[in-house]
C-alpha atoms as one frame of an Amber mdcrd trajectory, in Angstrom:
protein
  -1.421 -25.645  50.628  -0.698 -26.741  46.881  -2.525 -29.696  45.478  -0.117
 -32.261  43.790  -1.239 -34.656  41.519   2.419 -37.256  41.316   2.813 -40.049
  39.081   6.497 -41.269  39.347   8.450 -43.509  37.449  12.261 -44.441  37.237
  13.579 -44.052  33.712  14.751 -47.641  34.057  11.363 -48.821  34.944   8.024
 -48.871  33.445   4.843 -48.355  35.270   3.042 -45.773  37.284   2.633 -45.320
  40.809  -0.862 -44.373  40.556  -3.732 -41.613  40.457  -6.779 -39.754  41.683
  -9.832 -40.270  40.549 -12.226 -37.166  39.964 -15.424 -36.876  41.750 -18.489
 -38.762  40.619 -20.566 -35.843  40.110 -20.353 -32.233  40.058 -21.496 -29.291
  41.475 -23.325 -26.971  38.681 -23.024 -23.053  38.784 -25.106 -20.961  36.736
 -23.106 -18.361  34.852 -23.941 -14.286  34.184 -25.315 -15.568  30.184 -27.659
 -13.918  28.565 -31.405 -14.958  29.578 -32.102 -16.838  26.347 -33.546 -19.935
  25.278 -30.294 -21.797  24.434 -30.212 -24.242  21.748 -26.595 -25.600  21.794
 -22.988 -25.220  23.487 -19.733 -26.391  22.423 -16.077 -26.369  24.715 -12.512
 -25.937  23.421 -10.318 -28.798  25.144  -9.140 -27.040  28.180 -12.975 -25.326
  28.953 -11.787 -21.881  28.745 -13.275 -20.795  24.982 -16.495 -21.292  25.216
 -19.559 -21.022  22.028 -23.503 -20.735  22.840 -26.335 -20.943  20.228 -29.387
 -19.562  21.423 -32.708 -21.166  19.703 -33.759 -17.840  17.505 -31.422 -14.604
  16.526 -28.787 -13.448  14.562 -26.222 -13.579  17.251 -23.656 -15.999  18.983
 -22.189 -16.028  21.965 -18.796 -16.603  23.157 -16.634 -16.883  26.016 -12.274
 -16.784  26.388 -12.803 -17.682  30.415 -15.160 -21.137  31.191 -18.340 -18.865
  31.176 -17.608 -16.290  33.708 -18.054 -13.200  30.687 -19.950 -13.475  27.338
 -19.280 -11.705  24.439 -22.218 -10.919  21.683 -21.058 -11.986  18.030 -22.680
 -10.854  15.703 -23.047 -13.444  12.486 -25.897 -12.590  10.707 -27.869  -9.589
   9.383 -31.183 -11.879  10.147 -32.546 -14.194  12.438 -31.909 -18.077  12.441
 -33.359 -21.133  14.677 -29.911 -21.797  15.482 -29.570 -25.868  15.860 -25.727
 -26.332  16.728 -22.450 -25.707  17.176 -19.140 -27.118  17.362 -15.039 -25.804
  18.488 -11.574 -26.796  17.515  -9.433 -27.896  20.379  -8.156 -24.398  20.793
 -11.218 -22.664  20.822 -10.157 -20.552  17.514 -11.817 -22.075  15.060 -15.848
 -22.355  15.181 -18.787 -23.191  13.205 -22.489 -22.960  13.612 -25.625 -23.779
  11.706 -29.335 -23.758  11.529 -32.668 -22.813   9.711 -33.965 -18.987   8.991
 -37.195 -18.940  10.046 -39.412 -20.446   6.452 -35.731 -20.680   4.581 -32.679
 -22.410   4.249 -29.014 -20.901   5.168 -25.174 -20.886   4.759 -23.825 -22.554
   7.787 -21.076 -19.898   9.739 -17.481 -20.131  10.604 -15.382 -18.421  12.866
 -11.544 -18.530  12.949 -10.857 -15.779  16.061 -13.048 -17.590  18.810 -16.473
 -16.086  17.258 -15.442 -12.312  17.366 -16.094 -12.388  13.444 -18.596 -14.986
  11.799 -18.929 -15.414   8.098 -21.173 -17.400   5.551 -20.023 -20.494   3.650
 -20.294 -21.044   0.183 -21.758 -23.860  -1.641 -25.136 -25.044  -0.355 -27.493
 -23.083   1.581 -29.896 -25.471   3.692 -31.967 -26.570   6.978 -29.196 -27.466
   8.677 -29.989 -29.599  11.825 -26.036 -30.538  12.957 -22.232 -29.805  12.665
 -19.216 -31.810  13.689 -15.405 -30.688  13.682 -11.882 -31.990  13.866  -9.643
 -31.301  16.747  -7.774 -28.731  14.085 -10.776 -27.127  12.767 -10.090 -27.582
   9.099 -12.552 -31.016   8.763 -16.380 -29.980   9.041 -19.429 -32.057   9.239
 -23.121 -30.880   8.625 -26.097 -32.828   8.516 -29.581 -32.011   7.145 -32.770
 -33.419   8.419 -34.621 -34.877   5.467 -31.271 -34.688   3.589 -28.002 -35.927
   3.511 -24.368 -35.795   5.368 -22.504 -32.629   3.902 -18.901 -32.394   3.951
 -16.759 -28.797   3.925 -14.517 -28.549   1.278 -12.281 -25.768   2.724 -10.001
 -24.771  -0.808 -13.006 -25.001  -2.976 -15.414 -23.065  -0.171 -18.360 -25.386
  -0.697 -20.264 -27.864   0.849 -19.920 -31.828  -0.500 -22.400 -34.909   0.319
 -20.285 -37.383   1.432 -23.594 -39.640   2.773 -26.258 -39.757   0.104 -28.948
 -41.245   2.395 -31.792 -39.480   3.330 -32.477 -39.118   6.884 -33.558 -36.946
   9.337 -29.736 -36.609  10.919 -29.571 -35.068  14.169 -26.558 -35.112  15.875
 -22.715 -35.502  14.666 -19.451 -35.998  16.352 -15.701 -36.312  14.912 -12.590
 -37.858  16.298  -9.979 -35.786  16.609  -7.890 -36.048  13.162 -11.526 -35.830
  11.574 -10.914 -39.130  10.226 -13.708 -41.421  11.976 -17.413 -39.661  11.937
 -20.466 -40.580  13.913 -24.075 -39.549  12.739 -27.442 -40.311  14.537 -30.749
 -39.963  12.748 -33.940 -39.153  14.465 -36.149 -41.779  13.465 -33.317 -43.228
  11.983 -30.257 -45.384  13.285 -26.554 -44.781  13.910 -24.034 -44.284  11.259
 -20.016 -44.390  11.049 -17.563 -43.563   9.090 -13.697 -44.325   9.147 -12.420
 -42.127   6.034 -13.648 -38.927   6.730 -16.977 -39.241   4.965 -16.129 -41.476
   1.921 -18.086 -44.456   3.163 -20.909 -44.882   6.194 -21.636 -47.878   7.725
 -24.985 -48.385   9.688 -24.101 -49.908  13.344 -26.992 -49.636  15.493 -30.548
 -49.586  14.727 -33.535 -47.013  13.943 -34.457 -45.734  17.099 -35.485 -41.652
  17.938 -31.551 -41.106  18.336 -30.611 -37.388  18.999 -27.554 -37.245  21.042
 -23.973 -38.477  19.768 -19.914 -37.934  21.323 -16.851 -39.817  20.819 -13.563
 -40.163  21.924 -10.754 -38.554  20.589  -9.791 -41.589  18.549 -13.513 -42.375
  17.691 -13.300 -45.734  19.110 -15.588 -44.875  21.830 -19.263 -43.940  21.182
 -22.179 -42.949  23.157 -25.414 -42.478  21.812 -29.070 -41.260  23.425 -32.666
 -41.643  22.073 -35.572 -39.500  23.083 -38.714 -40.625  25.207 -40.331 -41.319
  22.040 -37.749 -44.949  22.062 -40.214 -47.777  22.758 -40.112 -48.035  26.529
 -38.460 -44.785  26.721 -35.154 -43.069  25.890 -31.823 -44.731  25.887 -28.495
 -44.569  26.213 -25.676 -46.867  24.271 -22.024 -47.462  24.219 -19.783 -48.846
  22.439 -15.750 -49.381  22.976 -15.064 -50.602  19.248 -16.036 -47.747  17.412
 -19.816 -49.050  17.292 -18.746 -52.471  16.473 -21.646 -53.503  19.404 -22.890
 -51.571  21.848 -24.319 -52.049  25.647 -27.245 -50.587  26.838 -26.421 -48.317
  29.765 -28.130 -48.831  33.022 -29.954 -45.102  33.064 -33.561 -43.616  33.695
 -35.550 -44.503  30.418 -35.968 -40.443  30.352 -36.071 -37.447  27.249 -32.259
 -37.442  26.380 -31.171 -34.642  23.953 -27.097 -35.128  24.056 -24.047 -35.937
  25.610 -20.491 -35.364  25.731 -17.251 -37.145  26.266 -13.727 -36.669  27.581
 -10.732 -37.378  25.125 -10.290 -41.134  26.350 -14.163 -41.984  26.118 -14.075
 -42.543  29.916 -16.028 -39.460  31.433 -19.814 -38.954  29.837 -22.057 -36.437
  30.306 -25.919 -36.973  29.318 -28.576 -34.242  29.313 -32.496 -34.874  29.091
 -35.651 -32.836  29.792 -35.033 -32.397  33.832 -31.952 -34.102  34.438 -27.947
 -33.660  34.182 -26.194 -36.877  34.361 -22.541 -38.164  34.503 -20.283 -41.289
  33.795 -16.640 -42.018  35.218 -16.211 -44.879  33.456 -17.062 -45.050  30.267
 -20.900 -45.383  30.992 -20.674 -48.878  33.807 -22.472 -46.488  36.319 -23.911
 -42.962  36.142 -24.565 -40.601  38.949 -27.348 -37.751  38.932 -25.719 -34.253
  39.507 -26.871 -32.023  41.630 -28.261 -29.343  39.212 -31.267 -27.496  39.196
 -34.532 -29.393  37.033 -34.731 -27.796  33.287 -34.782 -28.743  29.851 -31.448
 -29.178  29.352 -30.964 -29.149  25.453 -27.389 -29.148  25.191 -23.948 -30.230
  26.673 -20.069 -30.280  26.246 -16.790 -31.362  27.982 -13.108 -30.298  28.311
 -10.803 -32.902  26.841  -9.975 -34.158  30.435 -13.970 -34.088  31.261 -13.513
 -32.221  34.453 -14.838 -29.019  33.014 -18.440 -29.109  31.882 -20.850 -26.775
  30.545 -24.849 -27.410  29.666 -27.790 -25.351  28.269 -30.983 -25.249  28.952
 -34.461 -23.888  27.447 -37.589 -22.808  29.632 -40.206 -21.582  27.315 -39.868
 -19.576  23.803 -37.296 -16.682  25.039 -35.875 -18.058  28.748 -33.108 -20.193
  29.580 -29.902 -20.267  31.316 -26.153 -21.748  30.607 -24.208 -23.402  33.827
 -21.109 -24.919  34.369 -18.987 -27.484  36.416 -15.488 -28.245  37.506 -14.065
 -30.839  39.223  -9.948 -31.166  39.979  -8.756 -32.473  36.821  -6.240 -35.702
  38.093  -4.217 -36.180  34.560  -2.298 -39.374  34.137   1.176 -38.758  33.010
   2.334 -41.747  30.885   5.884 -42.045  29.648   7.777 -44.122  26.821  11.361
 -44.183  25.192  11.137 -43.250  21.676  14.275 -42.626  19.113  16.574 -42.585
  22.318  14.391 -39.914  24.089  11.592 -39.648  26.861   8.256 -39.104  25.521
   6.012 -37.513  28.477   2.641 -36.544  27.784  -0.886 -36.539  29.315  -4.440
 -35.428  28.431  -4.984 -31.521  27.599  -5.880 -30.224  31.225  -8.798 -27.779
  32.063  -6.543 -26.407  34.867  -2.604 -25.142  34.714  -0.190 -28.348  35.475
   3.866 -28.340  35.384   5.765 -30.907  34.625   8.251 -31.654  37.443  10.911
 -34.047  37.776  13.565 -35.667  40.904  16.679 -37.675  41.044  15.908 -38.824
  44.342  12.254 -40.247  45.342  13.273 -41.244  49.087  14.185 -37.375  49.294
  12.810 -35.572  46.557  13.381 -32.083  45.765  10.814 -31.079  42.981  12.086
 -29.024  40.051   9.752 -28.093  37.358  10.792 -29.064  33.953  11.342 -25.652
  31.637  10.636 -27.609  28.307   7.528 -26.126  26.960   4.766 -28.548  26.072
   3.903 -28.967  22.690   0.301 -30.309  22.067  -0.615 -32.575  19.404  -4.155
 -32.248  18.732  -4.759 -35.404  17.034  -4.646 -36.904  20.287  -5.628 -34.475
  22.141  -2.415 -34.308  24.654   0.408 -32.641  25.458   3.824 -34.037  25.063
   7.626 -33.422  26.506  10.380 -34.892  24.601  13.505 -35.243  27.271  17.180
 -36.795  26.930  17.410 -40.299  28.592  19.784 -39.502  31.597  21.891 -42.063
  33.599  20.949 -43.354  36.891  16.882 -42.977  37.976  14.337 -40.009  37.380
  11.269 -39.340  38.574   8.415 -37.315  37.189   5.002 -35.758  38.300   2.472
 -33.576  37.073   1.595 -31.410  39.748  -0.508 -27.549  40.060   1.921 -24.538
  40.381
């Protein structure tokens, strides 16, 4: 039997009928990766391109199918403590950064989904984090010790946008690369709403290393290592650090976390543990996932689709993933005489469908093609306005 997800609504009326809720945690399957001590992971917005850093080499790692094959890309002639690394929305466009071993480097882009890697100009340095925009073209690089870098893409060079010296950590963008969120280890929490021009400190120094955001920015997480008086942390914030709350978690080792597109679903990883939020951080549920030191973590736009790293030792480690049924929300206005349909960038294939009659309804799928607008991370359907009542539902082929 088919699985349908339905939201309805009469083109007359507004409101929805109502939705599923995804599970509260996941079950975590380890994939055929590479052995390696894995230092970072990022996730296009529908889970399927995948990018792995492990902690020492000159290769990447990429997948085009949520983990189930890896391919080897090669991206540099020598080896590099690889730190992190960060995806477009469609998995195309990728960049990655860290120290050679006693040196400093070029930090490496990607615009085919990692099959080819090459050097930026500019600046070569210990780089410690990257950040990008939904559309790839807005990149973010932090240097511990240093200062926030900025790419300048038509010059090919690297730009400090944050003078400041700290040691920064961890970096996340919204979605039109516009608002930027920078923890410092030892340091506090930093934000930016104009791409970089100006920072704004809003939280404190604490041993911050993990940082996500919502695809508008306006919803933050941030985690703080054991070495946080009384033990590691976890903070949100729904105003785009404005103030924060003080999650109700284990005062354990967190490295980072993750976040779906609306800020609701979190993910937080820490030296044993795997945990998850479906509500914006009110309550988190341990997953049932094997103890390790999980360094590293990132979500599908929808946060059904997970994937998390983890290091054992100086050459050992092991990548695994998670999927839950994605339940997307359709929502639906009237703009410039038309139906506007959209919902969340899925990590599994949904139709739109449609019905003239809900007390009988015979479901026909809607041939417009989606177009997705990656500054809010969603796909959208522009229809006529008919006369007389229509129903629509998002539902699995």
């Amino acid at each position: 039997m088919k699985r349908k997800h339905a939201w309805s609504r009469s083109i007359l009326l507004v409101g929805l009928l109502g939705s599923v809720s995804a599970a509260l945690a996941q079950n975590w399957v380890k994939v055929s990766a590479p052995n390696l001590s894995w230092a970072s992971v990022a996730s296009s917005a529908d889970g399927v391109y995948l990018v792995a850093a492990p902690s020492y080499g000159h290769v990447l790692y990429s997948s085009t199918n949520s983990g189930v094959s890896w391919l080897t890309n090669h991206s540099t002639s020598y080896d590099i403590y690889w730190k992190s690394v960060a995806s477009s929305a469609d998995g195309k466009n990728l960049v990655a950064a860290g120290p050679p071993g006693g040196a400093y480097s070029p930090i490496y882009v990607s615009t085919n989904s990692g099959l080819d890697w090459i050097a930026t100009g500019g600046v070569n340095l210990n780089w410690h984090c990257v950040a990008s925009s939904a559309d790839g073209v807005q990149l973010f690089a932090g240097v511990p010790t240093g200062q926030v870098y900025k790419f300048m893409n038509s010059g090919n060079y690297w730009k400090v946008v944050c003078p400041s010296n700290a040691m920064w950590w961890s970096m996340a963008s919204s979605s039109d690369g516009n608002r930027v969120v920078a923890v410092a280890c030892y340091g506090g929490v930093y934000v930016s709403t104009n791409s970089g021009g100006q920072w704004t400190k809003a939280l404190g120094d604490s041993y911050w290393e993990g940082v996500a955001c919502s695809s508008d920015g306006s919803k933050l997480v941030v985690a703080s290592d054991s070495q946080t008086p009384g033990g590691g942390l976890i903070c949100t914030s729904t105003n785009g650090g404005a103030s924060w709350t003080t999650n109700n978690v284990p005062r354990w080792d967190w490295h980072r976390v993750a976040s779906s597109a609306d800020g609701m679903k979190l993910a937080a990883v820490c030296n044993g543990y795997i945990y998850t939020s479906t509500n914006g951080g009110g309550l988190w549920f341990s997953n049932n996932v094997a103890i390790n030191n999980w360094v590293g973590v990132a979500s599908s736009a929808d946060g059904a689709k997970l994937v998390a790293v983890y290091s054992s030792g100086s050459s050992t480690g092991g990548i695994y993933v998670s999927q839950v049924v994605p339940s997307p929300q359709l929502s639906l206005s009237v703009t410039n005489s038309n139906l506007l349909l959209s919902w969340v960038i899925p990590s599994a294939n949904f139709v739109l469908q449609q019905n003239w009659d809900f007390a009988a309804p015979v479901w026909l799928t809607v041939t417009n093609v989606p177009v997705t607008d990656l500054t809010v991370m969603r796909n959208e359907v522009v229809l006529p306005i008919l006369q007389g009542k229509g129903f629509y539902r998002l539902a699995t082929p």
